[in-house]
Each structure stands twice: as structure tokens, then as C-alpha cells.
C-alpha positions as CSV (number, residue, x, y, z in Angstrom):
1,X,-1.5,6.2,11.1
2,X,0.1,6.6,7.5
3,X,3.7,5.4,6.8
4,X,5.3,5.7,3.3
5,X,8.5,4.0,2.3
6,X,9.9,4.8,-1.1
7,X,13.0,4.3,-3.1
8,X,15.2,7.6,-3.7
9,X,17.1,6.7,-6.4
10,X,15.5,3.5,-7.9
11,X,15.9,-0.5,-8.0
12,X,16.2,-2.5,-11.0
13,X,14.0,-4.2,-13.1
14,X,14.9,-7.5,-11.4
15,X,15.0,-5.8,-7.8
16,X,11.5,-4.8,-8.8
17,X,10.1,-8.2,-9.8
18,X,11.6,-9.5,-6.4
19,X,10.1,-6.7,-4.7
20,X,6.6,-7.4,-5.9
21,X,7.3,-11.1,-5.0
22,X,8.3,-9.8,-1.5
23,X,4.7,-8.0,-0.9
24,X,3.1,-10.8,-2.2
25,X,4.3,-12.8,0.4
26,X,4.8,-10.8,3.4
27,X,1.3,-8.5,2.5
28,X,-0.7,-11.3,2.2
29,X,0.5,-12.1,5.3
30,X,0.5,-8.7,7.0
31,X,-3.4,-8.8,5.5
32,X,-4.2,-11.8,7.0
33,X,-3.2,-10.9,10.5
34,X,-5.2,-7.7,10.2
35,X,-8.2,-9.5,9.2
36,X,-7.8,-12.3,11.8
37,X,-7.9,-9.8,14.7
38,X,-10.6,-7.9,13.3
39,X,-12.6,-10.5,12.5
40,X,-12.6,-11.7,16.1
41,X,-14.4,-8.2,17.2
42,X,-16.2,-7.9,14.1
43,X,-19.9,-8.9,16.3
44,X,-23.3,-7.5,14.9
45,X,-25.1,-5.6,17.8
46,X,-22.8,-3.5,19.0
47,X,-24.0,0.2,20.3
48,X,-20.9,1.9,19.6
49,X,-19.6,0.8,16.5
50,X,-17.4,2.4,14.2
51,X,-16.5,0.8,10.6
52,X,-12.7,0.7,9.9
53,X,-10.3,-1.0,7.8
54,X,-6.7,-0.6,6.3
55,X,-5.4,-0.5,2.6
56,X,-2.1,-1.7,1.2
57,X,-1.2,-0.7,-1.9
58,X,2.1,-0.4,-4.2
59,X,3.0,1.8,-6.9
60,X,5.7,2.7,-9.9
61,X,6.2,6.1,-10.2
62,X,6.5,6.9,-14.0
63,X,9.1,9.4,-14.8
64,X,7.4,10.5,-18.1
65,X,3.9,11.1,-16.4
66,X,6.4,12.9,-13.5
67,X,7.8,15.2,-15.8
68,X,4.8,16.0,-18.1
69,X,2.5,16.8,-15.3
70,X,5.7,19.2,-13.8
71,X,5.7,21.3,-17.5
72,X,1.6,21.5,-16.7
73,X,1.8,22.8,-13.4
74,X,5.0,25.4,-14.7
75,X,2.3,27.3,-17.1
């Protein structure tokens, strides 16, 4: 499973901080619930394991870095 969710045309600055205080809240949450229900089958012994887990993550595009690494690829 992937899933990617992205702004097209920006938020601002404010919008931003809000956001961050959004996935703070809601991630940690989202996190939680993840580790709760793996925890529970999480049991030492078992013949057919397999090791798993799940990242969350959020980024800032920066334009500059954008557009300098878009004149690199150009040559």
C-alpha cells in the first residue's frame, strides 16, 4: 500500500503551521493505533514470521532545490 496526498498549488504559511499541528495530532494517533494492533501479535516464537512496519513522514517541497535540480537534469 502507498498513498500520497499533496497540495497542487500551495497553502500558506499559517495553513502550514496548522497543518503540522494537524499531523501531530491525528499521526500520533494514527501511529498509536498501528502500534497497538501490532503489538498484540507481536509474540516471539513464531515459525512463520515476517518483520513489518509502516512510516509516516511529511515534507516541504522547496521550489529553489525544485528548479536547480530541473537546470541539472536539462544538461
Amino acid at each position: 500500500m502507498e498513498r500520497t496526498v499533496y497540495t497542487v498549488h500551495g497553502i500558506t504559511k499559517q495553513n502550514l503551521v496548522d497543518f503540522d499541528k494537524y499531523l501531530r495530532s491525528r499521526g500520533q494517533n494514527f501511529a498509536d493505533d498501528i502500534d497497538n494492533w501490532l503489538s498484540d501479535r507481536d509474540k516471539e516464537g513464531i515459525s512463520d514470521s515476517i518483520k513489518t512496519g509502516v512510516g509516516i513522514y511529511h515534507y516541504i517541497v522547496n521550489e529553489e532545490d525544485e528548479r536547480a535540480l530541473s537546470k541539472e537534469l536539462t544538461h
